[in-house]
LONU-474657 format. One record per residue (C-alpha): residue in one letter; y, z, x. Coordinates in nm, 4 decimals, padded with zeros to 6 digits. Each point is the difference from the previous one (the first is absolute). Layout:
BEGIN
<torse residuo="A" north="Y" up="Z" east="X"/>
...
//
This chain:
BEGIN
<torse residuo="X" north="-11.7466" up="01.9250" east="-01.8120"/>
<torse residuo="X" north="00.1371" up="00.2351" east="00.2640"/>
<torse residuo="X" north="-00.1210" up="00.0139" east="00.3559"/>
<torse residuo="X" north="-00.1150" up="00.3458" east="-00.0870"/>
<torse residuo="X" north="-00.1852" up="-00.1481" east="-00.2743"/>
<torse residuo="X" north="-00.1625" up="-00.2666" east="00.2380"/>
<torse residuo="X" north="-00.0615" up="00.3054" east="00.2890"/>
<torse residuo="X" north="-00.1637" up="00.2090" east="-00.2647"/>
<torse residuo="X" north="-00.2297" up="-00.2581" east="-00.1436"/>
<torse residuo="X" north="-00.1077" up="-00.1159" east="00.3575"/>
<torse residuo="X" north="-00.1017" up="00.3334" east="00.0553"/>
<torse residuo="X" north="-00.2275" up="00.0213" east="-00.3004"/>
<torse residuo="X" north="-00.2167" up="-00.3138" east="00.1454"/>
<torse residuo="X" north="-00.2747" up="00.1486" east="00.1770"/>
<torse residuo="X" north="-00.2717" up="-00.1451" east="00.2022"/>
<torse residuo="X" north="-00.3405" up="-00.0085" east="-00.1943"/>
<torse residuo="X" north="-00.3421" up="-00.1071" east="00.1698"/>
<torse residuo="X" north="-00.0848" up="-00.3076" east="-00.2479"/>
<torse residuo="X" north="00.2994" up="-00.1974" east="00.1935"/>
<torse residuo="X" north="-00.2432" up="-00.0232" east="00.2913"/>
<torse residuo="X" north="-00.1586" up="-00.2888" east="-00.1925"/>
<torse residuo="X" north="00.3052" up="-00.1990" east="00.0155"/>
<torse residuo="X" north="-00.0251" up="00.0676" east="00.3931"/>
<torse residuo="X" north="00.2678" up="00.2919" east="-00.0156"/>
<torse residuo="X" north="00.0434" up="00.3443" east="00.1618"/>
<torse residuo="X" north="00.3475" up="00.1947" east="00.0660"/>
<torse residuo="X" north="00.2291" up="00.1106" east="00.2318"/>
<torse residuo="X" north="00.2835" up="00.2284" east="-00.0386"/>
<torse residuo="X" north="00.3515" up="-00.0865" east="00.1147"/>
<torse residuo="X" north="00.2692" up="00.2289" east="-00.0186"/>
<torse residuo="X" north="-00.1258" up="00.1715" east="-00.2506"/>
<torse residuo="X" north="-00.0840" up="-00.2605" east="-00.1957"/>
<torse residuo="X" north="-00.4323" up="-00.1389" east="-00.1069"/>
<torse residuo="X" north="00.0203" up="-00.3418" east="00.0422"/>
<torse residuo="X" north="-00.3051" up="-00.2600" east="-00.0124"/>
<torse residuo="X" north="-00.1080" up="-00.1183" east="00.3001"/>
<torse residuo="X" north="-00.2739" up="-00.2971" east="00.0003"/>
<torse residuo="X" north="-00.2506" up="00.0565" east="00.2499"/>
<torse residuo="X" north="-00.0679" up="-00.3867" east="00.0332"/>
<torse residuo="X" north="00.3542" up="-00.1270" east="00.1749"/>
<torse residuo="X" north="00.1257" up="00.3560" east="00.0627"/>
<torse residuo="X" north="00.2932" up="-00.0572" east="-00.2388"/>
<torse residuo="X" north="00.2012" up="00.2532" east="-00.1592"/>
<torse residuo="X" north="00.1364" up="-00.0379" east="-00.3694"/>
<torse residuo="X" north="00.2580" up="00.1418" east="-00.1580"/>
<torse residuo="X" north="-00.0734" up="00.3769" east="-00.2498"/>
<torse residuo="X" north="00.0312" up="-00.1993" east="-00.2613"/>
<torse residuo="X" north="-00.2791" up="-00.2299" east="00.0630"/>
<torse residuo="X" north="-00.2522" up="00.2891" east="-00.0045"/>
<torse residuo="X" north="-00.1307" up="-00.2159" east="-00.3432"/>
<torse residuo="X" north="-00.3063" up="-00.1708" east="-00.0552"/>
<torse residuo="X" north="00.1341" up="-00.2961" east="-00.0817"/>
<torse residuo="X" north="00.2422" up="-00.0016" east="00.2316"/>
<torse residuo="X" north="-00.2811" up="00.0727" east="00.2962"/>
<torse residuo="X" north="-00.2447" up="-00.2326" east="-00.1574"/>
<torse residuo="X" north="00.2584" up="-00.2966" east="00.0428"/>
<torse residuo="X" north="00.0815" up="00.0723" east="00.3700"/>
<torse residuo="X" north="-00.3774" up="-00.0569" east="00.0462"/>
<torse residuo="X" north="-00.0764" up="-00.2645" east="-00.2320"/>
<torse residuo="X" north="00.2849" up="-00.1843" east="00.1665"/>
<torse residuo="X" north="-00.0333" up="00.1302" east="00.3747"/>
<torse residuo="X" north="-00.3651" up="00.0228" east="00.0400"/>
<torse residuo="X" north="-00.2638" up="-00.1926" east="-00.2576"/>
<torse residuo="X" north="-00.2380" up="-00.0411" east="00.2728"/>
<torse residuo="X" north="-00.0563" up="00.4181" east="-00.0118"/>
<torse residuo="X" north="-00.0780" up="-00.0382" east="-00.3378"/>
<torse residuo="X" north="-00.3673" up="00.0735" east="00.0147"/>
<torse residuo="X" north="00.0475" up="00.3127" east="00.2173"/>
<torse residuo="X" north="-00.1232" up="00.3136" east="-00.2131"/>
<torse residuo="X" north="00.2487" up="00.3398" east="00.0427"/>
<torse residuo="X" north="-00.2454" up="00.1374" east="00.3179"/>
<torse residuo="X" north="00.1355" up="-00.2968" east="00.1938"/>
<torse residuo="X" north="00.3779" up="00.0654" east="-00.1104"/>
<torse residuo="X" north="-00.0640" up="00.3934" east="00.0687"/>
<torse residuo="X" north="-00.1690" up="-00.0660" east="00.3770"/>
<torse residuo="X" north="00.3252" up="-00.2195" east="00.0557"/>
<torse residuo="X" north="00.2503" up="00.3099" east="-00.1733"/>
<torse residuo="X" north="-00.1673" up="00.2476" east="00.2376"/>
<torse residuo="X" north="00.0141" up="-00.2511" east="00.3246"/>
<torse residuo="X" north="00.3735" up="-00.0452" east="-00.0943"/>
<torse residuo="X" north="00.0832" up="00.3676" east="00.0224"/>
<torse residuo="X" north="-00.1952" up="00.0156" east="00.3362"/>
<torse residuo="X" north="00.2556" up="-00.2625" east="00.1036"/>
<torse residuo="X" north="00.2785" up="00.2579" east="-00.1003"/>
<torse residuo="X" north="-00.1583" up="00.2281" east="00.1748"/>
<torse residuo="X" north="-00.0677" up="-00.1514" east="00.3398"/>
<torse residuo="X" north="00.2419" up="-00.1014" east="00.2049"/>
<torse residuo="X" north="-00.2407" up="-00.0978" east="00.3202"/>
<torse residuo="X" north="-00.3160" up="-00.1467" east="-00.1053"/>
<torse residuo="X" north="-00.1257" up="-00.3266" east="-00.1554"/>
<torse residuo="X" north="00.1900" up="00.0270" east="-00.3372"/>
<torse residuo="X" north="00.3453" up="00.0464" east="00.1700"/>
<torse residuo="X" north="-00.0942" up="-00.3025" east="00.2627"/>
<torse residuo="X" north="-00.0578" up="-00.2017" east="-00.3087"/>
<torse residuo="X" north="00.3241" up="00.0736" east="-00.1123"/>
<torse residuo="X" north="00.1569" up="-00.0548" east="00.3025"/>
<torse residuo="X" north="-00.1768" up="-00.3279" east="00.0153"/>
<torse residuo="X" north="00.0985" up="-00.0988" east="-00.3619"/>
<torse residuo="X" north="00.3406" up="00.0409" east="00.0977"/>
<torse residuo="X" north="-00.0197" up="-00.2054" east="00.3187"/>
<torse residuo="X" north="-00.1000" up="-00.2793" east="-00.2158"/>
<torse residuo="X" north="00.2454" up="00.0264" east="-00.2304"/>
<torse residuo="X" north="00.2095" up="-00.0668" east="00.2976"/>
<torse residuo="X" north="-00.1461" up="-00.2680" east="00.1186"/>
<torse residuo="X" north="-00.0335" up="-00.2093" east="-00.3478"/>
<torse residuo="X" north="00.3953" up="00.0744" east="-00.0287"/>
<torse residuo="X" north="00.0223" up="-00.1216" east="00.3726"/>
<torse residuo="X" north="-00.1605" up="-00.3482" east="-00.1059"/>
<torse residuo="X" north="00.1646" up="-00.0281" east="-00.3275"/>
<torse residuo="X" north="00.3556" up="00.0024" east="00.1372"/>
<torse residuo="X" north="-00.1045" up="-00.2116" east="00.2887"/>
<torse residuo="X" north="-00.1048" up="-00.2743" east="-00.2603"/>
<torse residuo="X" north="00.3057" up="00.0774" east="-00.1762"/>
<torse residuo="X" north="-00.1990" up="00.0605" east="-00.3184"/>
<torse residuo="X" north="00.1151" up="00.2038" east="-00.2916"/>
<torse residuo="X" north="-00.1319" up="00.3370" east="00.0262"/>
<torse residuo="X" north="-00.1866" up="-00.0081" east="-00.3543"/>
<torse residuo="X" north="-00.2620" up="-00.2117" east="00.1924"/>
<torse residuo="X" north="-00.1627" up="00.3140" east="00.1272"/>
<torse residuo="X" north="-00.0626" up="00.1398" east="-00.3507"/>
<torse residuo="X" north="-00.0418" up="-00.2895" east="-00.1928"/>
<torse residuo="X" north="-00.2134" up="-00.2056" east="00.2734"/>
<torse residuo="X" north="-00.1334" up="00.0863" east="00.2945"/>
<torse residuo="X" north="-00.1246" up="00.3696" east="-00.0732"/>
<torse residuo="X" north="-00.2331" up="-00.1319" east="-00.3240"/>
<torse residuo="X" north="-00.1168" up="-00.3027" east="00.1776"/>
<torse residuo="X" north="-00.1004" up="00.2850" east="00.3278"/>
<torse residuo="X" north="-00.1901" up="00.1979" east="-00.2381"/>
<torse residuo="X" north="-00.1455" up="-00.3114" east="-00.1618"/>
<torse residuo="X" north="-00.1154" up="-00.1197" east="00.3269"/>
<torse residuo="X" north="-00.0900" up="00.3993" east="00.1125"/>
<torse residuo="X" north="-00.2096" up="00.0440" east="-00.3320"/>
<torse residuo="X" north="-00.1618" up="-00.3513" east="00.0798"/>
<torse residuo="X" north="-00.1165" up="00.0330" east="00.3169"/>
<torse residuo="X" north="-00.0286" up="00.3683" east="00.0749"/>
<torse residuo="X" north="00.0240" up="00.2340" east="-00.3473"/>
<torse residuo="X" north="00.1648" up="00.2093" east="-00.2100"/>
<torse residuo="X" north="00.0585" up="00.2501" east="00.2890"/>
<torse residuo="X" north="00.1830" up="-00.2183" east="00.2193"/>
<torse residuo="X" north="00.2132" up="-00.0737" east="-00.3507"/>
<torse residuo="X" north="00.0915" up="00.3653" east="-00.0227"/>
<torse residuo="X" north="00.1412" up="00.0336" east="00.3274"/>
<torse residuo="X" north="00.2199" up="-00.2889" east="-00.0683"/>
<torse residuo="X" north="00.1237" up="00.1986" east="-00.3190"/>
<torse residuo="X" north="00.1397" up="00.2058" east="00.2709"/>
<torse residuo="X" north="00.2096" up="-00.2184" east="00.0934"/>
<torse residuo="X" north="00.3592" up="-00.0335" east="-00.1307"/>
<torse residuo="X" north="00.1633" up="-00.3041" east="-00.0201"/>
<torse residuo="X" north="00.2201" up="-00.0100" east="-00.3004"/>
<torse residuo="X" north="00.3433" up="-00.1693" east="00.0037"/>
<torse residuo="X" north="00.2277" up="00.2773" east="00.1107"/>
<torse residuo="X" north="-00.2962" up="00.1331" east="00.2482"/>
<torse residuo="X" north="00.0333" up="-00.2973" east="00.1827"/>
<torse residuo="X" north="00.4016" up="-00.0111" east="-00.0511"/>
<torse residuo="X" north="00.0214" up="00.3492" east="00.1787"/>
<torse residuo="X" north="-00.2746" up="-00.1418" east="00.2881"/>
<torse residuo="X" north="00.1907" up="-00.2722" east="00.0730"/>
<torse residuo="X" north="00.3110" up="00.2505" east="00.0514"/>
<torse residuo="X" north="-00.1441" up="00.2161" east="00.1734"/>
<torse residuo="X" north="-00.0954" up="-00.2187" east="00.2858"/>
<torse residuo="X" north="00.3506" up="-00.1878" east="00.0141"/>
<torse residuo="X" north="00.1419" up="00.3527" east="-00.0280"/>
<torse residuo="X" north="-00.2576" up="00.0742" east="00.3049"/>
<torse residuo="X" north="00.0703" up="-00.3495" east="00.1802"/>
<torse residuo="X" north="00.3929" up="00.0313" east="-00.0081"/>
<torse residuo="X" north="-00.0435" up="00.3644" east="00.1659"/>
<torse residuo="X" north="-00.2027" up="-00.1163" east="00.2791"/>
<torse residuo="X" north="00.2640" up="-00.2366" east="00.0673"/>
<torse residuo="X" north="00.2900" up="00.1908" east="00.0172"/>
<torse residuo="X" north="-00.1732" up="00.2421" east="00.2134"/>
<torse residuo="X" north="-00.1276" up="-00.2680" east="00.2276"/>
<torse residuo="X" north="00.3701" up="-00.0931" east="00.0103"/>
<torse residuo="X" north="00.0879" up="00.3939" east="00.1019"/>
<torse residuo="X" north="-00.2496" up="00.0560" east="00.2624"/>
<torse residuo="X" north="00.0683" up="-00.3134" east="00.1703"/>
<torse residuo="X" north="00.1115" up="-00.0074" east="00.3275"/>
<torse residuo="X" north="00.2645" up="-00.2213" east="-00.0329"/>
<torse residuo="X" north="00.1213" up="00.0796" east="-00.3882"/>
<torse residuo="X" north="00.1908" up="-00.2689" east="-00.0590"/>
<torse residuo="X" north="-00.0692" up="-00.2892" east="-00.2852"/>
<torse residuo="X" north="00.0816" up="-00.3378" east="-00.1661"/>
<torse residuo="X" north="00.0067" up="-00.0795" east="-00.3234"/>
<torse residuo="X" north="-00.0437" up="-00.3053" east="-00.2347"/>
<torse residuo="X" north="00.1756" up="-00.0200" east="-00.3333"/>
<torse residuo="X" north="-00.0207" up="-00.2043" east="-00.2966"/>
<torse residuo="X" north="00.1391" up="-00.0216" east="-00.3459"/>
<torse residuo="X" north="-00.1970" up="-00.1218" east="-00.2699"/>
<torse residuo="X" north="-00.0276" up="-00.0403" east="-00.3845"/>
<torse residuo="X" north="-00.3386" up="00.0932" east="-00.1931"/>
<torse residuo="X" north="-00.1891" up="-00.1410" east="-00.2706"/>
<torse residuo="X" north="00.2239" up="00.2378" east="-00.2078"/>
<torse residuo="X" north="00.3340" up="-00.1328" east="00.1155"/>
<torse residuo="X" north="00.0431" up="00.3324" east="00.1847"/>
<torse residuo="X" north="00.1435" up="-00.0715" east="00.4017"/>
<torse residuo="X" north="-00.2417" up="00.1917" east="00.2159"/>
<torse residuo="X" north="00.0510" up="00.1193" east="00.4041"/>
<torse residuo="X" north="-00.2315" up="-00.0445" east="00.2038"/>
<torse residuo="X" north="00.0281" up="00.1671" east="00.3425"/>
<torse residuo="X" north="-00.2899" up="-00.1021" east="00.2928"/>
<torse residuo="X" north="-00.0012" up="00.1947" east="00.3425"/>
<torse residuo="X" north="-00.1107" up="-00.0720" east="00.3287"/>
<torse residuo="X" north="00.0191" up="00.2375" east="00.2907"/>
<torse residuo="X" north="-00.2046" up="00.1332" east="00.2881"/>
<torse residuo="X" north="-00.3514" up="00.1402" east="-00.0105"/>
<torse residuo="X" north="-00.2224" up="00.0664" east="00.2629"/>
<torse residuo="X" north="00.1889" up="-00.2350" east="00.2204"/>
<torse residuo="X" north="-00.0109" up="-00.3177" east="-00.2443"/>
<torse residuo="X" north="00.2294" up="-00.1459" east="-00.2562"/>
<torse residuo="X" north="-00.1518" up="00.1102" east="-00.3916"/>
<torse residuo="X" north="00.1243" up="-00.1054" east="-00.2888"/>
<torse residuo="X" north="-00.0177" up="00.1723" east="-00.3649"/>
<torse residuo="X" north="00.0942" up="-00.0197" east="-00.3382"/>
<torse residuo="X" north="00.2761" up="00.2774" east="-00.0332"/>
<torse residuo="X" north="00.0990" up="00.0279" east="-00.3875"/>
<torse residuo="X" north="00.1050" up="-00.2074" east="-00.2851"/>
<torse residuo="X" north="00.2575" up="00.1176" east="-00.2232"/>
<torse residuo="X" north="00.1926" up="-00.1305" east="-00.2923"/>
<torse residuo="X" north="00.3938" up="-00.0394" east="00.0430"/>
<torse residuo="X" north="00.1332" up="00.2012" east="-00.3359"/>
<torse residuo="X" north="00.3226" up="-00.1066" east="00.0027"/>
<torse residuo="X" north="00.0988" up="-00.2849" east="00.2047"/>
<torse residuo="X" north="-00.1115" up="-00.2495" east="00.2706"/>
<torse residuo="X" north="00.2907" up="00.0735" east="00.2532"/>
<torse residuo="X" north="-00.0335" up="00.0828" east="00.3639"/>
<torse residuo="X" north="00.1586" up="00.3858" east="-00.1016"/>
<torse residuo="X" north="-00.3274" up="00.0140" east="-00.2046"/>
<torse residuo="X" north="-00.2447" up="-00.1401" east="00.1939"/>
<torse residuo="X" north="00.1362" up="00.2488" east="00.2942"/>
<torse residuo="X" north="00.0220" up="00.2704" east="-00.2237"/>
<torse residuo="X" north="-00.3755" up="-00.0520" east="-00.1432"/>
<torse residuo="X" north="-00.0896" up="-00.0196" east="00.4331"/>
<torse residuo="X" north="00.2102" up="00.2956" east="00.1061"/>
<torse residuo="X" north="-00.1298" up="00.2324" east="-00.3345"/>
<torse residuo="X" north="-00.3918" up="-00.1086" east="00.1429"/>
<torse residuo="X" north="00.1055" up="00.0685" east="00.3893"/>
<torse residuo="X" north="00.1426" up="00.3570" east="-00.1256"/>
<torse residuo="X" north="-00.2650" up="00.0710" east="-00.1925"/>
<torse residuo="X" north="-00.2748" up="00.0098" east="00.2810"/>
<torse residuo="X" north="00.2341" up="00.1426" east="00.2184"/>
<torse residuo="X" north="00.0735" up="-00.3279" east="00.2025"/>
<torse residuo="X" north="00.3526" up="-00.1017" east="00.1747"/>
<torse residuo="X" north="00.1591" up="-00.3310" east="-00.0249"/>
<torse residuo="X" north="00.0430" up="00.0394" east="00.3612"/>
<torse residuo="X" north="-00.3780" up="-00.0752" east="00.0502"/>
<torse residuo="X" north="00.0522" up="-00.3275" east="-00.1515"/>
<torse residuo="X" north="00.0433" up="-00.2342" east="00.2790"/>
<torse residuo="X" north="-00.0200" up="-00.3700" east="-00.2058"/>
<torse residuo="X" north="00.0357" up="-00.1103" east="-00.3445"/>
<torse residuo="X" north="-00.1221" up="-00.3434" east="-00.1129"/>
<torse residuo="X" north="00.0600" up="-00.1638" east="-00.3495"/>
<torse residuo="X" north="00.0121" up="-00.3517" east="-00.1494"/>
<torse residuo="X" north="00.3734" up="-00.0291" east="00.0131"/>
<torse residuo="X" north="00.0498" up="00.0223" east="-00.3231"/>
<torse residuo="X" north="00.3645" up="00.0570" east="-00.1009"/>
<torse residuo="X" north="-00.0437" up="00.3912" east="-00.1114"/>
<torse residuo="X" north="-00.2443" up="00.0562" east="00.3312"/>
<torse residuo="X" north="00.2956" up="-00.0660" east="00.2077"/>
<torse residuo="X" north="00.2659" up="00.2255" east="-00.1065"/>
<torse residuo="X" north="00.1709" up="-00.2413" east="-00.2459"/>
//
């Protein structure tokens, strides 16, 4: 089948009223209807706009709403394009408070050095078991707001090392004194793949700090020429000269010293 095929088909899927019983309205994205379940907020693909294919995302997502009749689905549809709508009042605080949870179960996940599935397949149905327990099915919905699938938490976790590293090197900019050591070690993973890693310490608000700089894999050899190389490319990156760095410490290993 052609991808004009597929486009033109996708187009003919329309949006029809008895979905709302499977806890569906729809939202259109760049030009395109797609289903949108009113429950967890998530979006499906056109070409789920199907019964069946709407009746298994909430046979499979959320049994416990089974019991709801369609006014119930259609007061949530209609508070859920409010949301759209509102970009200062309580639905876009929830939001904004989903989101900072999301944040903080990815914070806790990679601090217990747990695999991010643990979100999804764990802790968010035992919160709403203990939410429908001991306060109802409201509190349940708002935690339906919530996401925390796999790559959700992937690009949290990301996003704050992505946030933490640039903190650093600015910290290391606007200092008064801008110079820096650095720590470096060669490793070998799990995988049999040698890995960098590079630790910093330099001067911040008149104290010695230490952090975590970056860990990267060595591609092509272990030698000193690529371990510099792999040190130099990060330095030049974030606009940082070797002339800053004012100590180097490593293990002694043979390739750490040059040889």
């Amino acid at each position: 089948m052609t991808m004009d095929r597929v486009e033109k088909n996708i187009k003919k899927r329309k949006y029809s009223e008895d979905f709302l019983q499977y806890g569906f309205t729809s939202i259109i994205t760049a030009g395109i209807e797609k289903p949108q379940c009113v429950i967890c907020c998530e979006v499906l693909s056109a070409e789920s706009m199907k019964p069946i294919k709407l009746k298994h995302h909430f046979d499979s997502k959320h049994p416990s709403f089974a019991g709801k009749d369609t006014n119930y689905f259609r007061s949530k549809a209609d508070g859920l394009k409010k949301a759209k709508l509102d970009t200062g009042g309580k639905y876009h605080k929830q939001n904004v408070a989903a989101i900072e949870v999301s944040y903080l179960v990815a914070l806790r996940i990679s601090r217990a050095m747990k695999p991010h599935t643990i979100a999804e397949d764990l802790l968010l149905p035992a919160a709403k078991d203990i939410g429908r327990v001991m306060i109802g099915d409201e509190f349940v919905t708002k935690l339906s707001a919530i996401s925390l699938s796999t790559n959700t938490v992937r690009r949290r976790i990301d996003g704050m090392s992505a946030d933490i590293l640039d903190q650093v090197i600015q910290e290391i900019k606007s200092a008064p004194l801008p110079i820096f050591s650095i720590q470096l070690d060669e490793s070998t993973d799990v995988a049999n793949c040698p890995q960098l890693l590079v630790y910093m310490r330099y001067i911040n608000d008149g104290n010695f700090k230490d952090e975590f700089l970056f860990c990267k894999p060595l591609e092509t050899t272990t030698t000193a020429r690529n371990i510099f190389d792999t040190v130099g490319l990060f330095l030049k990156e974030h606009k940082i000269s070797w002339k800053k760095v004012c100590g180097v410490c490593t293990d002694g290993a043979l390739a750490m010293l040059g040889c």
